[in-house]
C-alpha positions as CSV (number, residue, x, y, z in Angstrom):
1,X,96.2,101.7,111.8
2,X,95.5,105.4,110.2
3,X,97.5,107.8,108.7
4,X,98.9,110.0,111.4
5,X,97.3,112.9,111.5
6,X,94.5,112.2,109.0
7,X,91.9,112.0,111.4
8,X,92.2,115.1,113.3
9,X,89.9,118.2,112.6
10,X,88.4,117.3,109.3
11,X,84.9,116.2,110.6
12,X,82.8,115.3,113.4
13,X,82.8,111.5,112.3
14,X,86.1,110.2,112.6
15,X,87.8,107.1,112.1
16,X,90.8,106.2,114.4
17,X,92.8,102.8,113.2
18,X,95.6,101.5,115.1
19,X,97.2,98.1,114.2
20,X,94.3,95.5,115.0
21,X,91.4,97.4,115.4
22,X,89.8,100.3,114.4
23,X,87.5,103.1,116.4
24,X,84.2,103.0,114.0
25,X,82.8,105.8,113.0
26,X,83.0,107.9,116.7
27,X,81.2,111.1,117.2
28,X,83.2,113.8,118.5
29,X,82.3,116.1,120.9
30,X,85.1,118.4,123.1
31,X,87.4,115.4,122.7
32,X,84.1,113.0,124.0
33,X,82.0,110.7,122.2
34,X,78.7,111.3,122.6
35,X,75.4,109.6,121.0
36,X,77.3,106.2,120.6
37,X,80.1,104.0,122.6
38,X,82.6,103.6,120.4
39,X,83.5,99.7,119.4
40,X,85.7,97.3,118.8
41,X,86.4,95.5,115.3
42,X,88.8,92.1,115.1
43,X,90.8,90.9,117.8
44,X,92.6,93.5,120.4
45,X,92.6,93.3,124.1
46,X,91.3,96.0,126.2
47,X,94.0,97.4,127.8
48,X,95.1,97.8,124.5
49,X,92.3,99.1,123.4
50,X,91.8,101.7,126.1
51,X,95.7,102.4,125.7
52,X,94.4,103.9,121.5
53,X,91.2,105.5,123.1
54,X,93.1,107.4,125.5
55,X,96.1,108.6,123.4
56,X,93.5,109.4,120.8
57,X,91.5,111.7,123.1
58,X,94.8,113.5,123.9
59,X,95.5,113.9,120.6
60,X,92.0,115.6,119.9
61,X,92.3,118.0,122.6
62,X,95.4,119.4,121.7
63,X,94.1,119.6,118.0
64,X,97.4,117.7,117.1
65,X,98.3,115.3,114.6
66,X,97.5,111.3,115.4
67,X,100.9,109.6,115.0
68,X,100.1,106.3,116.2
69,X,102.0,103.6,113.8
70,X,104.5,102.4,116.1
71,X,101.3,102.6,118.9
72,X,101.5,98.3,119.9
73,X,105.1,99.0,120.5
74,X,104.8,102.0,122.6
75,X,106.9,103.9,119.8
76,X,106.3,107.4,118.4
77,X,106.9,108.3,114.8
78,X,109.0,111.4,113.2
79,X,107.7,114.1,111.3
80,X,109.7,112.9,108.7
81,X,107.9,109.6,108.6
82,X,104.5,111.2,109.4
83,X,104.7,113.3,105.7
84,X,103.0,116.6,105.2
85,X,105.1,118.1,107.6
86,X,106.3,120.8,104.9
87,X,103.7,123.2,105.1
88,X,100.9,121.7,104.1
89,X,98.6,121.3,106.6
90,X,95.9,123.3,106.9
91,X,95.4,124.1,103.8
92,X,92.7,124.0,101.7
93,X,94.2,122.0,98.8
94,X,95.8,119.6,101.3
95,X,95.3,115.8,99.8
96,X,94.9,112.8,102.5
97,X,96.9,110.2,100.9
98,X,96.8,106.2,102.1
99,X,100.0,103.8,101.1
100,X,99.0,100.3,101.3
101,X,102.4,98.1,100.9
102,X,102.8,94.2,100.5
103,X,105.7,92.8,101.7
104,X,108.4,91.2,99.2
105,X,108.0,87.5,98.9
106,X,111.6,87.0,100.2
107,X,110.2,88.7,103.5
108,X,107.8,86.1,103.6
109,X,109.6,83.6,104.2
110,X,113.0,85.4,105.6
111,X,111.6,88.0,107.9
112,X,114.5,90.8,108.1
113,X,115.5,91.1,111.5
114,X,116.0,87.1,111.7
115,X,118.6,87.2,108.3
116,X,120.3,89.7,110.3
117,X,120.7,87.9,113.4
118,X,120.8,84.0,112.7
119,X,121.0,81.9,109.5
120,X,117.3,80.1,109.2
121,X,116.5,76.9,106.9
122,X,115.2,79.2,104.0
123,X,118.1,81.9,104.3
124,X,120.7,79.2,104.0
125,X,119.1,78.4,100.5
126,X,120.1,81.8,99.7
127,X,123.6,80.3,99.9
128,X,124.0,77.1,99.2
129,X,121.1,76.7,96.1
130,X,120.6,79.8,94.9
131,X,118.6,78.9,91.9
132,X,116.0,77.0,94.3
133,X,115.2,80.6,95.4
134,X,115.4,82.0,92.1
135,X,115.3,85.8,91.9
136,X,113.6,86.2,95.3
137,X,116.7,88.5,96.7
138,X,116.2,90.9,93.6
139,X,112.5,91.0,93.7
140,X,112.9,92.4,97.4
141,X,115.3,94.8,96.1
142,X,113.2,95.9,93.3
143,X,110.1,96.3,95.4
144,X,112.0,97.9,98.8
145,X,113.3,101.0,95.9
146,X,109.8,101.5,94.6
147,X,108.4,102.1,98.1
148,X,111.2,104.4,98.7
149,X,110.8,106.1,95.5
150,X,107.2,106.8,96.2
151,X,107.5,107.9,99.6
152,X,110.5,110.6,98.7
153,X,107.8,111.6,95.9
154,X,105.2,112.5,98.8
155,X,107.9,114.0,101.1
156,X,108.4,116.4,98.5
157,X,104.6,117.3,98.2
158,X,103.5,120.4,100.3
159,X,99.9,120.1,99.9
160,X,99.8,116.5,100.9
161,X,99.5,114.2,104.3
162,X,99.8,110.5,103.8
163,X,101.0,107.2,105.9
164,X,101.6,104.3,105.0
165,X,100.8,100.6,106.1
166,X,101.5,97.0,105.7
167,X,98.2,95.2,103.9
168,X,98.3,92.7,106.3
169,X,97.7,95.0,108.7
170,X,94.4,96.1,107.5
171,X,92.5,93.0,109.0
172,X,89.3,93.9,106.7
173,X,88.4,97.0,108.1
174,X,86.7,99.7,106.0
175,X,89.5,102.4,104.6
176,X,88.0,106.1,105.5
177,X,88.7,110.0,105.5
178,X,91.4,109.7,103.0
179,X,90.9,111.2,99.4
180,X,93.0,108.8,97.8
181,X,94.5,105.5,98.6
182,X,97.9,104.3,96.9
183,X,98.9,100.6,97.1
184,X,102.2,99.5,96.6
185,X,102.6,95.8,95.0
186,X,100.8,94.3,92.2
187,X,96.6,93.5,91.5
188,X,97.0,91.7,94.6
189,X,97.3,94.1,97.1
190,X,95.0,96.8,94.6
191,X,92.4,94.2,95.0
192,X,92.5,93.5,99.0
193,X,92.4,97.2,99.1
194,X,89.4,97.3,97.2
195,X,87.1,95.6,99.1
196,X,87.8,97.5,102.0
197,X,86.6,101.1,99.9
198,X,83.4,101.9,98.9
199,X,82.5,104.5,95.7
200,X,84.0,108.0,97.7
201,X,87.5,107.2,97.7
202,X,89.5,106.5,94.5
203,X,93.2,104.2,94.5
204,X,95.9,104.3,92.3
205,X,97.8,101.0,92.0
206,X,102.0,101.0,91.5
207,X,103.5,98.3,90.5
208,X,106.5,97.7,92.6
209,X,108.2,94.8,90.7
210,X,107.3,94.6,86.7
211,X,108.1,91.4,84.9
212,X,110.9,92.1,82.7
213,X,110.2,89.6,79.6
214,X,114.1,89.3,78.9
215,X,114.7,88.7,82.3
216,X,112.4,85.3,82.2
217,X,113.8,84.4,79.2
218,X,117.2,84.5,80.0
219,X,116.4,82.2,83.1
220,X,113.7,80.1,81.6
221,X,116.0,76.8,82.1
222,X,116.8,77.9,85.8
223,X,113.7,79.4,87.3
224,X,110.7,81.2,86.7
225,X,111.8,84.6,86.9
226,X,108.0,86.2,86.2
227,X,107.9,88.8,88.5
228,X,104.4,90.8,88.7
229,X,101.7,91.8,86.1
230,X,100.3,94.7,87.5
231,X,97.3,94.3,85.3
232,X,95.2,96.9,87.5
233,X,98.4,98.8,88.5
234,X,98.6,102.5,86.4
235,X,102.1,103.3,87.8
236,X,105.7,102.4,88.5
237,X,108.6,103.4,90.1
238,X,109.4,105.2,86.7
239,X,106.2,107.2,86.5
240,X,104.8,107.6,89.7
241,X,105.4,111.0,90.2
242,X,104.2,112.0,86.8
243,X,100.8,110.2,87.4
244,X,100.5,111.9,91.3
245,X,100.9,114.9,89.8
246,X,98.3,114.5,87.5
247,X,95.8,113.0,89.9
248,X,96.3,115.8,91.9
249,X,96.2,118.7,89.5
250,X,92.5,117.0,88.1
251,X,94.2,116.2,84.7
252,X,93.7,112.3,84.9
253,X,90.5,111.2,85.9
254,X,89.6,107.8,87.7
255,X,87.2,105.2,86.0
256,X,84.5,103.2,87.7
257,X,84.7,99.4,87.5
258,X,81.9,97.1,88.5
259,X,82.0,95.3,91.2
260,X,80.5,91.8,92.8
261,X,77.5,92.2,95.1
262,X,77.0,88.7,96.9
263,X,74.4,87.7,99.5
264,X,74.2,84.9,101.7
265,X,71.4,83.8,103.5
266,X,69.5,87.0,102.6
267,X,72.4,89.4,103.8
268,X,75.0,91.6,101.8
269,X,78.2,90.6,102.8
270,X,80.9,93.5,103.2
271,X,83.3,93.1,100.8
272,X,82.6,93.8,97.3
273,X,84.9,92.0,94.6
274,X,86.4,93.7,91.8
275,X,87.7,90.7,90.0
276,X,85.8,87.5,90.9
277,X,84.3,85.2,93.7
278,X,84.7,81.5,93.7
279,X,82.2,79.5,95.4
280,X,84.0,76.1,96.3
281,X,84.4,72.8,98.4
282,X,87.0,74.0,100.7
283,X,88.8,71.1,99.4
284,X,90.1,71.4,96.2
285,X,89.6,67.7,95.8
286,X,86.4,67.3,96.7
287,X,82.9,67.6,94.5
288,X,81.3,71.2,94.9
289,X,77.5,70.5,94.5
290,X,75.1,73.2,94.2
291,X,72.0,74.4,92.2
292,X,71.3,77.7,90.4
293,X,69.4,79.8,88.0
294,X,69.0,83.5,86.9
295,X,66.5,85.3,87.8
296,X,64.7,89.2,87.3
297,X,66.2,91.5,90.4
298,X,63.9,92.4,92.6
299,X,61.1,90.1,91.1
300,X,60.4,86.1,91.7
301,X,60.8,85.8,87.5
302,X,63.8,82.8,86.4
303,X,65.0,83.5,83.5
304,X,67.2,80.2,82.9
305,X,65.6,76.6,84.2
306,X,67.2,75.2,87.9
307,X,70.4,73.5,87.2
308,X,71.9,70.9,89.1
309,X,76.1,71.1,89.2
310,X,78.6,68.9,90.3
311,X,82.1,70.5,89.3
312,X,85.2,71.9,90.8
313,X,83.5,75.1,91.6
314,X,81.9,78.0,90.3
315,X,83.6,81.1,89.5
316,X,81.4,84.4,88.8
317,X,83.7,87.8,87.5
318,X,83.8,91.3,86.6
319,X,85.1,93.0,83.4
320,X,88.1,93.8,85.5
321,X,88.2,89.9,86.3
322,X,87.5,88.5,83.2
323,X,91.1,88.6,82.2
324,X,92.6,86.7,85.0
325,X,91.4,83.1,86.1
326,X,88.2,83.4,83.7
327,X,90.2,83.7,80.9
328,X,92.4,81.3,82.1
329,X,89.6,78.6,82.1
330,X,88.1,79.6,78.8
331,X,86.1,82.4,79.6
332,X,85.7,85.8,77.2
333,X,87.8,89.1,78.2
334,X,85.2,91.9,78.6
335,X,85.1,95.5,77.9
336,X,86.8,96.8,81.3
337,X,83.6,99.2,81.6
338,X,80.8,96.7,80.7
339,X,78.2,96.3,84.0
340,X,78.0,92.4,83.3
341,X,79.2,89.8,85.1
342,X,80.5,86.3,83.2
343,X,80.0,82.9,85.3
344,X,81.5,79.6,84.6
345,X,81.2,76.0,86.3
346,X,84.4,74.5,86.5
347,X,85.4,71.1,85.1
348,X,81.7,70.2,84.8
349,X,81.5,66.2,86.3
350,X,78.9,64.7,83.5
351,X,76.1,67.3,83.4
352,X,72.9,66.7,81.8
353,X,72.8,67.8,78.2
354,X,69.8,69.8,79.0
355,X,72.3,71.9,81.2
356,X,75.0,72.3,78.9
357,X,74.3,75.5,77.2
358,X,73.9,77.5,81.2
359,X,77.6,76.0,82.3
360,X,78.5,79.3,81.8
361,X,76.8,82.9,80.4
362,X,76.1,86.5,81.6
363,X,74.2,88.2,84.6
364,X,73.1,92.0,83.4
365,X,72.7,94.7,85.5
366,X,68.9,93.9,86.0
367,X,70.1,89.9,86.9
368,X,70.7,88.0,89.6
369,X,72.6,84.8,89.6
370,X,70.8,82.8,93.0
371,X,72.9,79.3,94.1
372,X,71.8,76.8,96.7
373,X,74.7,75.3,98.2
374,X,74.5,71.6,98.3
375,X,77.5,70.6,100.6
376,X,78.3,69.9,104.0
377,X,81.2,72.5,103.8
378,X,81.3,75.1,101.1
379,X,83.9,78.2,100.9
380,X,83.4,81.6,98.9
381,X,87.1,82.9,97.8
382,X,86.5,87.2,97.1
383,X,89.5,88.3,94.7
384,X,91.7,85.5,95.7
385,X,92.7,83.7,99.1
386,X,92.9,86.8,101.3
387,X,88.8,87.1,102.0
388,X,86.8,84.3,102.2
389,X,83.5,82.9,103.6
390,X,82.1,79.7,105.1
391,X,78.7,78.3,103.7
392,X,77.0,75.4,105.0
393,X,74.1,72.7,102.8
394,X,71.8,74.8,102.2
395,X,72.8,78.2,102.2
396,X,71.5,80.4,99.7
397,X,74.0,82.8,97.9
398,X,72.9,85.4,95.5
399,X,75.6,87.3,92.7
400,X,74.9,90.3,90.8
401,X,76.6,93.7,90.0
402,X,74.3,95.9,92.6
403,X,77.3,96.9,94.4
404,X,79.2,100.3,94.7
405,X,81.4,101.2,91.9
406,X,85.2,101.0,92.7
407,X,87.1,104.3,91.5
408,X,90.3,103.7,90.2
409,X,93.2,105.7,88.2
410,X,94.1,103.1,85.2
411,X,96.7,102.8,83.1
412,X,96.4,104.5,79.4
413,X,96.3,101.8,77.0
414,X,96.9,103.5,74.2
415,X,100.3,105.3,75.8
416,X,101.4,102.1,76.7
417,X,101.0,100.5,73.3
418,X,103.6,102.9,72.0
């Protein structure tokens, strides 16, 4: 699903989205494509598919904007809802903005409506053991105001368009023809948002729900009340205007992190990582087998000798990464702009003391870390559980940090730290 209105009249290669599929890359003609048919990505049925095609041809005749986020349920949106309907449009300076939301942990397991309607095993925890659930209620409460508060923020800006979406809407698909994309939630959501951008677009990351260290302190005997980290996140509620602002006035500029470019079986796969990848058994049980070594990109020269591995896994990260699970296992926090990547075997079953010293190193720029898969089943996790990829015994997957930069807004350390 696109922002409404986002599409329309910018370019001859447009992108329509609509909630579980998305319109690649269609050449428009008088309202027509031409050159190409246009195609279908994930799972939708045609009728509903011609239903998007149809209202989206409409749409481009009458040079109007696409309001299409209530399209499975046959629903139109308001103005209100659409954003940049204050004058904006058409204007040169006019900013295409992207909100990507999570939802609240509480409406994961409560959705809404139901509470509303009829008490449900989890809600009745709510009541009856209230410290089971912990802060859950709050947290949704937090997170709800800091969408609100971001939204009023771009209903207040004449030279911007935006929409907004749920990230488990986005199925994967590549995110287009927007000039910046704003995700609502912690690193979680900044990262499944990632892999879906290439090097054009840049994302600012808001942190809907900050861990408040009195807060888990106070409740340390009760539950854990650790809310999010927002590591990767450059704003909050408290801020988020301030930063926009900024971003959109030039005065804070975006970095470019390195990113994971894996191969398997001799092809790129489409989702770069910006934290890490973790090659696996898909049981967590189970031994992961596989052989690797480094070699010269490009050229047929090892650098490190074949070794053999039975662990846990193996986990290969960014700079960006190398503060989360890396570090967590051991590993060294990098310089958030270095190009390397770390990679570490974990819980190493036995190896042969001629291996111990390549359990875990570097891969430059000019590297490439090559793995032969030696399991019946095998599993590659990209930035978490949310993207992953079955292997079979003897696949070859190949790591390295050829892959686009991602452009991000960060947060200023040094402001923080005072």
């Amino acid at each position: 699903m696109l922002a409404r209105g986002i599409t329309n009249g910018w370019s001859t290669s447009d992108v329509v989205w609509t909630q579980n599929y998305v319109v690649r890359e269609g050449r428009v003609s008088g309202g027509r494509l031409r050159d190409k048919p246009w195609r279908r990505s994930c799972c939708i049925s045609s009728g509903k598919a011609k239903l998007a095609w149809s209202r989206w041809r409409a749409s481009s005749s009458t040079r109007a904007p696409i309001r299409n986020e209530k399209l499975a349920h046959g629903l139109e949106s308001t103005e209100e809802e659409t954003g940049g309907g204050r004058g904006g449009a058409g204007r040169m300076a006019t900013k295409r903005v992207l909100l990507l939301l999570k939802r609240s942990m509480l409406d994961g397991y409560v959705p809404r409506e139901a509470m509303s309607v009829a008490e449900t095993p989890f809600a009745s925890l709510l009541v009856t053991h209230p410290k089971v659930v912990g802060n859950l209620p709050d947290r949704h409460r937090v997170h709800s105001h800091t969408v609100e508060v971001c939204k009023d923020v771009l209903r207040r800006r004449a030279n911007v368009e935006w929409d907004s979406i749920m990230r488990d809407e986005l199925q994967g698909c590549p995110i287009r023809k927007v000039d910046l994309v704003v995700t609502i939630g912690g690193d979680g959501t900044l990262l499944q948002a990632s892999n879906c951008l290439d090097d054009s677009i840049p994302i600012l990351g808001v942190n809907s729900d900050p861990t408040i260290s009195s807060e888990v302190e106070e409740h340390l005997h009760q539950f854990d009340a650790t809310r999010s980290t927002g590591y990767l996140c450059a704003a909050t509620a408290d801020n988020f205007e301030q930063i926009l602002d900024d971003i959109l006035d030039g005065k804070k500029k975006p970095l470019e992190l390195t990113r994971i470019n894996t191969r398997i079986d001799g092809e790129d796969y489409s989702y770069p990582a910006l934290n890490d990848v973790l090659l696996s058994h898909p049981n967590p049980a189970a031994v992961s087998r596989c052989s690797y070594r480094i070699y010269k990109e490009g050229v047929n020269e090892p650098r490190t000798p074949l070794v053999h591995s039975r662990s846990s896994g193996l986990r290969i990260c960014t700079a960006a990464g190398s503060t989360a699970a890396m570090a967590s296992a051991g590993g060294e926090p990098m310089d958030l702009l270095s190009r390397d990547l770390q990679f570490m075997i974990r819980e190493p079953i036995s190896p042969h003391p001629r291996f111990r010293e390549y359990l875990k190193g570097w891969i430059t720029p000019t590297e490439v870390l090559k793995v032969r898969w030696c399991c019946r089943q095998g599993v590659i996790h990209f930035d978490g559980s949310h993207v992953s990829q079955q292997v079979k015994f003897g696949s070859v997957i190949e790591f390295s940090s050829n892959a686009p930069l991602l452009k991000i807004f960060a947060r200023d350390t040094k402001k923080d730290e005072v």
